[in-house]
Structure formats: structure tokens, C-alpha cells
C-alpha positions, 0 to 999 in steps of 0.5 A: 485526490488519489491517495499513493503509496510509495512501497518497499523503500530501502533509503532515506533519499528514497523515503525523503523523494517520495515524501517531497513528491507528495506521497501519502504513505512510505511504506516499509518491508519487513518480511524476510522472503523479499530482497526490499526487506529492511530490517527494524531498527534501521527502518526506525533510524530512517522514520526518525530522520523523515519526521525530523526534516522539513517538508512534508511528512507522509504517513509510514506503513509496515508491510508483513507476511504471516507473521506473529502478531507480537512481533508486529506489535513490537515493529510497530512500536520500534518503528512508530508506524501509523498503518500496518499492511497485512499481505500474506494468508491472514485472516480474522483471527489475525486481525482481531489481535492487532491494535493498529489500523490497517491495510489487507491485502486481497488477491482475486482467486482464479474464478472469484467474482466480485461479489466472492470478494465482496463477501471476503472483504466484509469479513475482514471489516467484521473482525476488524470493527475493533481497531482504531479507525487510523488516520483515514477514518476506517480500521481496514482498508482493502488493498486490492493485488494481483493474484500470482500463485506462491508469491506475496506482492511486489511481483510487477504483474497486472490485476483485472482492472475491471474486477477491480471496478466493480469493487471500487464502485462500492468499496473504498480500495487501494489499488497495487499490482503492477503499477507504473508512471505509465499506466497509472493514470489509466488505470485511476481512470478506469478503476477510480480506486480512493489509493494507489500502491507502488513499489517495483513500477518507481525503482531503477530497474533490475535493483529492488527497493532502490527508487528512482526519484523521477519515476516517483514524481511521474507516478504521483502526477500521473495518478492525479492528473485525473483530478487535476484535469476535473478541478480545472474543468469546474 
């Protein structure tokens, strides 16, 4: 079953409509050059109030953006988060002094290849060999974006689909850019990533951060419709 992550979540009711849903991963925002940046301590108030409910508790993220890995650290400990997401110019030696399992974001280069990437990609598994295998039994998982020059994520736009097929036949990726309920189940269908990675394409339009329960629900359906369809099938 498709793994999805519901990203850049502001309010409770948001994290708590994703969780009901059936989302794998609620993911916060903590770097500042983004209007669904939260702050820590109030990131760490809602994660509290999640784990304390009833229902399901998904797993919980942090994404950053070049930022000092004591600061990470101490975010992660503030907030108990169980994944980090790295998605800025991060690179082995980043990685190498963090402690958490996470998620890194890679954005294909204008020319790159899949087999550039691949080679980019098994770097960061290399420095990455020390962390803790987390909850999904790898330190690192790729987190394949669009490329948009100057930008971070969260931008809404496409990635190729078909670069990113010919990694995911042989990398286990997540898969994020400009993913909405509508097209989602395409591109699970035509990528067959093992996650898939939300944020503007589940808001109520024109509000960063602020989610629209529907959408959240139609994304998550739509993302495992495919499995759905074959376990019917068998």
C-alpha cells in the first residue's frame, strides 16, 4: 500500500484529518522562508494533543532547510519527531552528524539522468549507513521533488514522472511535486513509487498550510485506489 504523507500542517484539525484519513506521516515545517512554517513549540503542543487522542496515530516529520544540525536535534527533541526531512542543499556531511532517520529531498538537475541520480542518491545511503533504520526499516529514504530554480519544495509544480520511474524500479522513493487528489492515482500508476508526498495539492486554495479535509481524504483514496483495485482483483 502506498505510504502518504500529508505535509506543511498548521492546525490540529488538519493534523487530526489527515491522521483519520489514514495518512502515514503528518509532516511539519520548520523552515522560516515558507508561509507554512510553524514554530517548535507550538508544533510540539499539537503532536502532543495528536498522540493523545483516539484513533490512529500516524507517524510525524520535520521538514528543514539548511539548517544547523544542533538546532534539528533539539526540534526533534522538542517535538519528538520520529523522521526528519532534509530539503535544502544538504549533503554527506550533513547527514553524517544527525541521528534520526530521514527523509531527502532530491531534485533532478536540468540534463540529470537517472543514472546521475542514482549515483547522487547512493552517496547519501553511503553517509547515511550510521543512522538508525527508523520506523520503515532504512536510515534514508529519497524524496524525489521537482526542480524549480531558487525554490525549496511546496511549489506545486510537476516532476518528470518518467525519471522518476526509472528510479523507483529499482529505489524505494517518495514521491512529491505537484500532487493533487486528481492526479495522483496516475501518477502512483505510473511511477509506482513506495510513498507519496502532499502539501499545497490538499489546501483550501490560495491559504498555505490550511488543509481541506475533503481533499486530504480524496488524495489518500486516490493514492491506493491501485492497490485496492488489485487486491480486489486477487
Amino acid at each position: 500500500m502506498t505510504v502518504v504523507k500529508i505535509c506543511g500542517v498548521r492546525r490540529l484539525v488538519d493534523a487530526q484529518a489527515a491522521a483519520a484519513a489514514g495518512a502515514a506521516i503528518v509532516g511539519f515545517t520548520f523552515w522560516p522562508g515558507t508561509k507554512r512554517c510553524i514554530a517548535p513549540e507550538v508544533a510540539a503542543d499539537m503532536i502532543a494533543a495528536l498522540r493523545a487522542g483516539e484513533g490512529p496515530h500516524p507517524l510525524v516529520s520535520g521538514l528543514f532547510v539548511n539548517a544547523d544540525p544542533a538546532m534539528i536535534a533539539a526540534t526533534v527533541a522538542r517535538c519528538g519527531l520520529d523522521l526528519v526531512q532534509l530539503s535544502g542543499d544538504e549533503g554527506a556531511a550533513e547527514i553524517e552528524r544527525l541521528g534520526v532517520p530521514l527523509l531527502m529531498a532530491i531534485r533532478a538537475l536540468p540534463g540529470e539522468d537517472a543514472d546521475a541520480l542514482r549515483e547522487r542518491i547512493d552517496a547519501l545511503h553511503h553517509a547515511a549507513r550510521s543512522l538508525p533504520p527508523g520506523p520503515f526499516g532504512q536510515p534514508l529514504t529519497p524524496l524525489l521533488d521537482a526542480h524549480v530554480p531558487g525554490q525549496y519544495g511546496g511549489t506545486g509544480q510537476t516532476g518528470d514522472w518518467a525519471l522518476a520511474a526509472a528510479l523507483a524500479a529499482g529505489e524505494r522513493i517518495m514521491l512529491a511535486g505537484g500532487l493533487t487528489p486528481e492526479n495522483v492515482a496516475d501518477a502512483v500508476r505510473t511511477v509506482h513509487p513506495w510513498g507519496v508526498d502532499v502539501a499545497s495539492g490538499v489546501e483550501v486554495a490560495g491559504q498555505p498550510g490550511i488543509k481541506d479535509a475533503a481533499r486530504i481524504q480524496a488524495f489518500i483514496r486516490a493514492a491506493r485506489a491501485l492497490a485496492e483495485v488489485g487486491h480486489a482483483e486477487r
